[in-house]
C-alpha positions in Angstrom: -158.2 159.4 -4.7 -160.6 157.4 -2.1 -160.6 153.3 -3.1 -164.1 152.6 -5.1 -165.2 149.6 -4.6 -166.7 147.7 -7.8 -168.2 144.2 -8.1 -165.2 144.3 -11.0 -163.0 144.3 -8.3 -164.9 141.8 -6.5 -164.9 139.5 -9.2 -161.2 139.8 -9.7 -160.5 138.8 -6.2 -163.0 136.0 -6.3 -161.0 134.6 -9.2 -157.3 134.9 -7.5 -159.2 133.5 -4.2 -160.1 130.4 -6.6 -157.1 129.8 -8.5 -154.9 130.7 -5.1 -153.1 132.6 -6.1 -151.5 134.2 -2.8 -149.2 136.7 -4.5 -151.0 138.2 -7.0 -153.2 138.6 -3.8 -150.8 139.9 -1.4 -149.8 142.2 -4.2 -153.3 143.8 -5.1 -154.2 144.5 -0.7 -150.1 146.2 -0.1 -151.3 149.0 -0.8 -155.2 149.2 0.4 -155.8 150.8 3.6 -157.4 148.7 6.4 -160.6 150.1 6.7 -161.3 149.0 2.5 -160.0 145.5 3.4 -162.7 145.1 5.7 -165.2 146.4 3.2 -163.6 143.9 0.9 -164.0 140.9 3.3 -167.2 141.6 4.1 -168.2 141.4 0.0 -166.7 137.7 0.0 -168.3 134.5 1.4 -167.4 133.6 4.7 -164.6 130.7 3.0 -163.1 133.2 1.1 -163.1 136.0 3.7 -161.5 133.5 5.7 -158.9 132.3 2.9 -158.0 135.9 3.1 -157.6 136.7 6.9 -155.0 133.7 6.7 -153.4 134.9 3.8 -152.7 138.7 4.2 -150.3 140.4 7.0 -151.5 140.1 10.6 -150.9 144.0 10.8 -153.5 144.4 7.7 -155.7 142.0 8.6 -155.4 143.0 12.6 -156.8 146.3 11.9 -159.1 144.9 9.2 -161.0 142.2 11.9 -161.9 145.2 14.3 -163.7 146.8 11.2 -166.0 144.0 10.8 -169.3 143.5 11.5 -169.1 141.5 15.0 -170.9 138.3 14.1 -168.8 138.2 10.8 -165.8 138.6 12.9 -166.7 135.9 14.9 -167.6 133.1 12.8 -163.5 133.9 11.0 -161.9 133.8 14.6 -164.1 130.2 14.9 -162.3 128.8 11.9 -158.7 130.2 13.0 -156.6 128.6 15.1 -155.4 129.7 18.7 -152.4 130.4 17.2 -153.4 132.4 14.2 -155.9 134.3 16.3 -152.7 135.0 18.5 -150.9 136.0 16.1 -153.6 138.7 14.7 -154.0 139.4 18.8 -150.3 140.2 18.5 -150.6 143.2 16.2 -153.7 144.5 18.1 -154.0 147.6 20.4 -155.3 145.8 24.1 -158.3 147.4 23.9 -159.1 145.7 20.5 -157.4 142.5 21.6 -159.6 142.3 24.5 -163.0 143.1 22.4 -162.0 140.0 20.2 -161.0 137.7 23.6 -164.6 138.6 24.8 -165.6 136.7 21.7 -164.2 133.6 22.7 -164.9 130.5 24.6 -162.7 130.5 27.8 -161.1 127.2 26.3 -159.9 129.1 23.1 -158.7 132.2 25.3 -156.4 130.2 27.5 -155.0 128.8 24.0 -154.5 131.7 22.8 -153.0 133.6 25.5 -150.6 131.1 25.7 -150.0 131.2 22.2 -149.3 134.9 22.5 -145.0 135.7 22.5 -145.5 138.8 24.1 -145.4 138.0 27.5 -146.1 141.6 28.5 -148.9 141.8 26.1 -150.5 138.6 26.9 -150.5 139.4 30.3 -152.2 142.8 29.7 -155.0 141.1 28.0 -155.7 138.7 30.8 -155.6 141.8 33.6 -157.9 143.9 31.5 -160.5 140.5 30.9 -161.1 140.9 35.0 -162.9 144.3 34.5 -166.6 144.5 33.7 -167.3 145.0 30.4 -169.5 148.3 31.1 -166.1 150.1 32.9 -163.1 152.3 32.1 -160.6 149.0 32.9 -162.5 146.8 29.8 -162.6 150.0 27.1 -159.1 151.1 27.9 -155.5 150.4 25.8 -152.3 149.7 28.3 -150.7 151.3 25.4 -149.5 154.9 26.4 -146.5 157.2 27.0 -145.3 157.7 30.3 -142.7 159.8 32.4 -141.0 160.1 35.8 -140.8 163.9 37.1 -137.3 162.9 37.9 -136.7 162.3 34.5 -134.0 165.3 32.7 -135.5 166.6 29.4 -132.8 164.6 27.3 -133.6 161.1 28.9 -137.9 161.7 29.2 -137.1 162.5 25.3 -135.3 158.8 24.5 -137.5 157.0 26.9 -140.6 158.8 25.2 -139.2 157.3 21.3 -138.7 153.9 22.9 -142.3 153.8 24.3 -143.3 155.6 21.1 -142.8 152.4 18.9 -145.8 150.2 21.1 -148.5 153.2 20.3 -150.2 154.2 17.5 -151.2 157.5 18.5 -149.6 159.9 21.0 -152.3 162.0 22.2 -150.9 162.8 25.1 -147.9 162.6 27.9 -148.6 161.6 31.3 -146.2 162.0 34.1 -145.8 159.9 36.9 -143.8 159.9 40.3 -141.6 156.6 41.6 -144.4 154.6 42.4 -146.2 155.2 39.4 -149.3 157.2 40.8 -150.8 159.9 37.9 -149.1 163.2 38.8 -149.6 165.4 35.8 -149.0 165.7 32.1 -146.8 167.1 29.7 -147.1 169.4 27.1 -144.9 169.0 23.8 -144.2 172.5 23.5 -142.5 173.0 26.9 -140.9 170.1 26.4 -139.5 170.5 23.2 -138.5 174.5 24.7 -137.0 173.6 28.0 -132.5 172.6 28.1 -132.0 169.2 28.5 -131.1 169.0 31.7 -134.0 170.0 33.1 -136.0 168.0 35.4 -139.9 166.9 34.3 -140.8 167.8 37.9 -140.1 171.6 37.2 -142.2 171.4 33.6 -144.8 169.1 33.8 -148.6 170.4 34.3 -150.2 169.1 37.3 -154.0 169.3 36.5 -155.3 166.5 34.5 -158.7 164.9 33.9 -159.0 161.1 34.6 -161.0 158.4 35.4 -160.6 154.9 37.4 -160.7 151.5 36.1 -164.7 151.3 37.6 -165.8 154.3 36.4 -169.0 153.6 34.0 -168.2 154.4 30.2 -171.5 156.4 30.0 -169.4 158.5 33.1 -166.1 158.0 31.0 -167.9 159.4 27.9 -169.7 162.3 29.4 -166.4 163.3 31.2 -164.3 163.2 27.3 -167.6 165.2 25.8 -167.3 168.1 28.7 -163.9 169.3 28.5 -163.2 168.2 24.7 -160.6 165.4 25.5 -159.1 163.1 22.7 -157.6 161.1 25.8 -158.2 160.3 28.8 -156.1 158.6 31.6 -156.6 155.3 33.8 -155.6 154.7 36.9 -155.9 152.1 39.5 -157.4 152.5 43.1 -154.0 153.5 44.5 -153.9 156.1 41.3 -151.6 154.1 39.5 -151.4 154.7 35.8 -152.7 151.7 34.0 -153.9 152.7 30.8 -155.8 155.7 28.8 -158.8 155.6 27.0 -158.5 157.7 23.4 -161.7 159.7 21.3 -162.5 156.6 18.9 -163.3 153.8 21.2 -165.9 156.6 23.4 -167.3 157.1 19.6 -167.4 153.3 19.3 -169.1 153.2 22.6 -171.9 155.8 22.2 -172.8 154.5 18.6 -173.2 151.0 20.4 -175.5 152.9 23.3 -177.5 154.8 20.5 -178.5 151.7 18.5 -178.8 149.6 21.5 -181.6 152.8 22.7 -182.6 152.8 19.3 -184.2 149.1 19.7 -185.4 149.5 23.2 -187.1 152.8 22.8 -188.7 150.5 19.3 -189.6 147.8 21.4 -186.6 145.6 21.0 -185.2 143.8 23.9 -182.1 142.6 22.4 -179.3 143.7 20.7 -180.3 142.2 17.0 -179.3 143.2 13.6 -181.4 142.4 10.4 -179.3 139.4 9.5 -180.2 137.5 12.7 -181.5 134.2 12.7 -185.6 134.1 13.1 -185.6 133.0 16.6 -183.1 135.9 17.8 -185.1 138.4 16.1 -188.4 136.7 17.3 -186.9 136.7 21.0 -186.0 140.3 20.7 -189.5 141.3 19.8 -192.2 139.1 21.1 -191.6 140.4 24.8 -192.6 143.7 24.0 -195.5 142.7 21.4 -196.7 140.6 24.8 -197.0 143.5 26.6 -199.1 145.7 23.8 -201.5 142.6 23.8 -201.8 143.0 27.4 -202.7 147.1 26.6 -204.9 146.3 24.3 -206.9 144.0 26.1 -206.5 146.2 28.8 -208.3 149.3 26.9 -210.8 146.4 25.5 -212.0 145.7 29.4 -212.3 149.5 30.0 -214.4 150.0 27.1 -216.7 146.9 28.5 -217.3 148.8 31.6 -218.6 152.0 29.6 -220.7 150.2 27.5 -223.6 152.2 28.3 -221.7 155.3 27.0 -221.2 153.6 23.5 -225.5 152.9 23.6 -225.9 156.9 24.7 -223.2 158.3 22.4 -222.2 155.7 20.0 -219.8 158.9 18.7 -217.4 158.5 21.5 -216.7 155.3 19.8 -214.9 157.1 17.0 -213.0 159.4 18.5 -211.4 156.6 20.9 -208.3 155.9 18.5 -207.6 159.7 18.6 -207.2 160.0 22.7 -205.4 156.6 22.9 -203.3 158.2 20.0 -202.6 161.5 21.2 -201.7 159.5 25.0 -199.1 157.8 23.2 -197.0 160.6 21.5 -197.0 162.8 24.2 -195.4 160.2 26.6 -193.2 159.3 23.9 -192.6 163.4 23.4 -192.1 163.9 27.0 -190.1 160.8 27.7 -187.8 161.1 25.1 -187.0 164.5 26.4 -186.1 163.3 29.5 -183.7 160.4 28.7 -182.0 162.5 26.2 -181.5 165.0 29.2 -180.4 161.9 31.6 -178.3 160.5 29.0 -176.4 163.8 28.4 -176.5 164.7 32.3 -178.2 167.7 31.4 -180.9 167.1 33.6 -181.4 170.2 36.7 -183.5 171.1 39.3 -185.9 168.8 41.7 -188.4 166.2 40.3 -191.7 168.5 41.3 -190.2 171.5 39.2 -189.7 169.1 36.2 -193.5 168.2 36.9 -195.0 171.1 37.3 -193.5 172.1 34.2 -194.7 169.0 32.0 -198.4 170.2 33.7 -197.9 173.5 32.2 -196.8 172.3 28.9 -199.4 169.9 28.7 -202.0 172.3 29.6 -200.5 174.9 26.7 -200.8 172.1 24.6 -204.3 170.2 25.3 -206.0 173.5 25.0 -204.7 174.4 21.8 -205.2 171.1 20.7 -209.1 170.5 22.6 -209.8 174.1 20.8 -209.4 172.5 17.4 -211.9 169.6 18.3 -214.4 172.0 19.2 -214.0 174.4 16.1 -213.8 170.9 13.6 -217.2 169.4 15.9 -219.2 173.4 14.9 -217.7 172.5 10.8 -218.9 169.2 10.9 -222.1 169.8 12.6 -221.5 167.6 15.9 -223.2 168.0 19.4 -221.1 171.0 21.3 -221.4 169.3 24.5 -220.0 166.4 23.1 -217.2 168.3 21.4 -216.7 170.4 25.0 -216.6 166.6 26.2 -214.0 165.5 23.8 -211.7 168.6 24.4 -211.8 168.7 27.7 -210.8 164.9 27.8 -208.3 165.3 24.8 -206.9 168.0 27.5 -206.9 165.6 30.6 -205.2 163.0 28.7 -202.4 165.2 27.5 -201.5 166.4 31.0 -201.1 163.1 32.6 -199.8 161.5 29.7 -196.8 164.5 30.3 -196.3 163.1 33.8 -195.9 159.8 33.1 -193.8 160.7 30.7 -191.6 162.5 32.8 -191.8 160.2 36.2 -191.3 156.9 34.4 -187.9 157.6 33.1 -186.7 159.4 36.1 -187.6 156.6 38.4 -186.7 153.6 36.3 -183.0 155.9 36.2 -183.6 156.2 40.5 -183.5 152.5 40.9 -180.3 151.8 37.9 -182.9 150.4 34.8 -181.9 151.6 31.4 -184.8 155.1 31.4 -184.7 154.2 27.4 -187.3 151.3 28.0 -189.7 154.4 28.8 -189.4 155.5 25.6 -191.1 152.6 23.7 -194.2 150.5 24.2 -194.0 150.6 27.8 -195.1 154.5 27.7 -197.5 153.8 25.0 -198.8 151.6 26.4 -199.6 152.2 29.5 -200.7 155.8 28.1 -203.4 154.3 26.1 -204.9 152.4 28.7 -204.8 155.8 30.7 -206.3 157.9 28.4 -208.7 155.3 27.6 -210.0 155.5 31.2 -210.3 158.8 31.4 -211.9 159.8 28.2 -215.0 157.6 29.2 -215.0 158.6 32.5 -214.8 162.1 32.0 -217.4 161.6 29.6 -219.5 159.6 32.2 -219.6 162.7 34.3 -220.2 165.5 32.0 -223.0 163.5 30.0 -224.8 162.2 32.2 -224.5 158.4 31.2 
């Protein structure tokens, strides 16, 4: 049965926290997986979450810290000690271990690593720190099996349950030759099939997908998502075997990309959460919010030039919201559709097809849409040229709207900016002011003004 978490519950560990009473406590988390204790310390204050943390196992409460919400998890490391953060360090995969060093002042990481009894592992942590954070040698664990091709069956089989015991999860065998360069990798069938004194080198598969310790995560993850890999290998720049990257930290990575998109195509700068201090969340925003005010006053200006259109036809006035609106989502429309395709690598074919392909669409679109103006301007009595004015604007607006849309992105991607800013004000913006302009001076040209 799944744990249910009740503020009963709550309550009762609030109450053993108080009286301390460590093993009623130790007791009542034996049994609770990892993932709930998180939950759990996440429901407590920060003194008791940390009460906790100190308390429990460092192979509960390991697992437990990279559940956490990040800002959580750091204010808990800043009231551990180097040593107690090495010892939770310790018990951690060095993928994780690193992700919680990145935390840390530099002062607290040399403590720490030399707090760390695992030489080995320490000094993992430390080579991994020198990668940048966006590459293949940050998001990967050293923790992996690996076997020589000159290896019999019988000794890659003891050597494989002596690695066994530093990994969580065997997802896969790689093989390796003397120097350790990425040969190949093994399947557990053959190898469970072939005698024992058979040599790797004569069972081993040669073809296998990996990546380098530079290659960008976004590469890392679109590589895993092609061919449907739960694991992926590492090497160095001499193809050394250095680590492996495994399904849960790519899922970690492309939740982080699609919130981090998710703000920027909202018009959020920063990576913020709800719980962020005014200023943060005020830093994150007010760039963006700048740059609408410098639209609007933009579209303001424009409309200053045409005022002689508003004295002529005071009912273009009206209908200005609707182009400045209609500029906006199509960008957004088109835009969208083409980060999604950059994102995903989906994206063929030369930048002129992809344009004269958003002209097309846009047409299909402004004339079904500037044929509804026209039919709702003969309902509600309105001018016809003015309606044919409106339409053929409304039209206009759509099209180049579509282009911008679909040159921003692929541009801003050309010259290595994130294409998800064009998703967000910046398309909206500078749509509006766009379609602004032209609606008046299309309108200048076919009335006459």
């Amino acid at each position: 049965m799944p744990f249910q978490l009740t503020n009963d519950f709550i309550e009762q560990i609030e109450q053993l926290i108080t009286n301390r009473d460590g093993n009623a406590l130790r007791e009542t988390f034996a049994e609770i997986h990892f993932a709930d204790v998180a939950e759990i310390l996440e429901e407590l204050n920060f003194e008791d979450a940390t009460y906790l943390v100190k308390l429990l196992d460092s192979q509960t409460t390991s697992e437990a810290l990279m559940e956490l919400d990040e800002d959580f998890r750091e204010r808990i490391l800043s009231n551990l000690s180097p040593e107690e953060i090495a010892q939770e360090l310790q018990e951690m995969d060095t993928d994780d271990a690193v992700d919680v060093m990145g935390e840390l002042d530099e002062e607290v990481q040399q403590q720490v690593i030399g707090s760390i009894q695992d030489t080995e592992h320490a000094a993992d942590i430390v080579e991994m720190l020198k990668y940048d954070e966006d590459t293949a040698g940050a998001l990967m664990a050293k923790e992996l099996v690996r076997v020589k091709e000159t290896w019999t069956v019988a000794g890659c089989v003891r050597e494989m349950r002596r690695q066994a015991e530093n990994v969580t999860r065997v997802h896969s065998i790689y093989v390796t030759d003397k120097e350790g360069k990425l040969i190949g990798r093994l399947s557990l069938k053959d190898l469970l099939t072939a005698a024992e004194k058979t040599k790797i080198s004569e069972v081993f598969i040669p073809k296998v997908d990996y990546v380098t310790v530079h290659t960008d995560n976004e590469e890392v993850a679109r590589i895993m998502q092609k061919y449907d890999l739960e694991a992926i290998p590492v090497v160095d720049e001499d193809g050394v075997l250095v680590g492996r990257i495994t399904i849960d930290d790519i899922v970690d990575f492309i939740k982080e990309e699609a919130e981090r998109d998710y703000q920027m195509a909202a018009g959020i700068s920063e990576d913020v959460e709800a719980d962020d201090s005014i200023f943060q969340l005020t830093r994150a925003r007010l760039p963006w919010l700048v740059l609408g005010l410098f639209g609007g006053l933009g579209s303001v200006y424009i409309m200053q030039g045409f005022d002689e259109a508003l004295a002529s036809f005071p009912i273009l006035f009206f209908f200005t919201p609707l182009i400045a609106a209609m500029a906006g989502n199509v960008g957004v429309q088109s835009s969208a559709i083409i980060v999604q395709g950059l994102a995903n690598d989906s994206l063929r074919g030369s930048l002129f097809n992809r344009l004269m392909k958003e002209v097309g669409l846009g047409m299909i679109n402004g004339l079904a849409l500037g044929f509804l103006v026209i039919i709702f301007g003969l309902v509600v009595g309105q001018d016809q040229m003015v309606s044919l004015t409106i339409a053929i604007s409304l039209l206009s607006v759509i099209i180049v709207a579509a282009l911008i849309g679909t040159f921003v992105p692929i541009i801003l991607d050309k010259r290595g900016i994130d294409p998800a800013i064009a998703t967000g004000p910046f398309i909206t913006t500078s749509n509006d002011i766009f379609g602004i302009f032209l609606f008046f001076y299309i309108s200048k040209l076919m009335l006459g003004f």
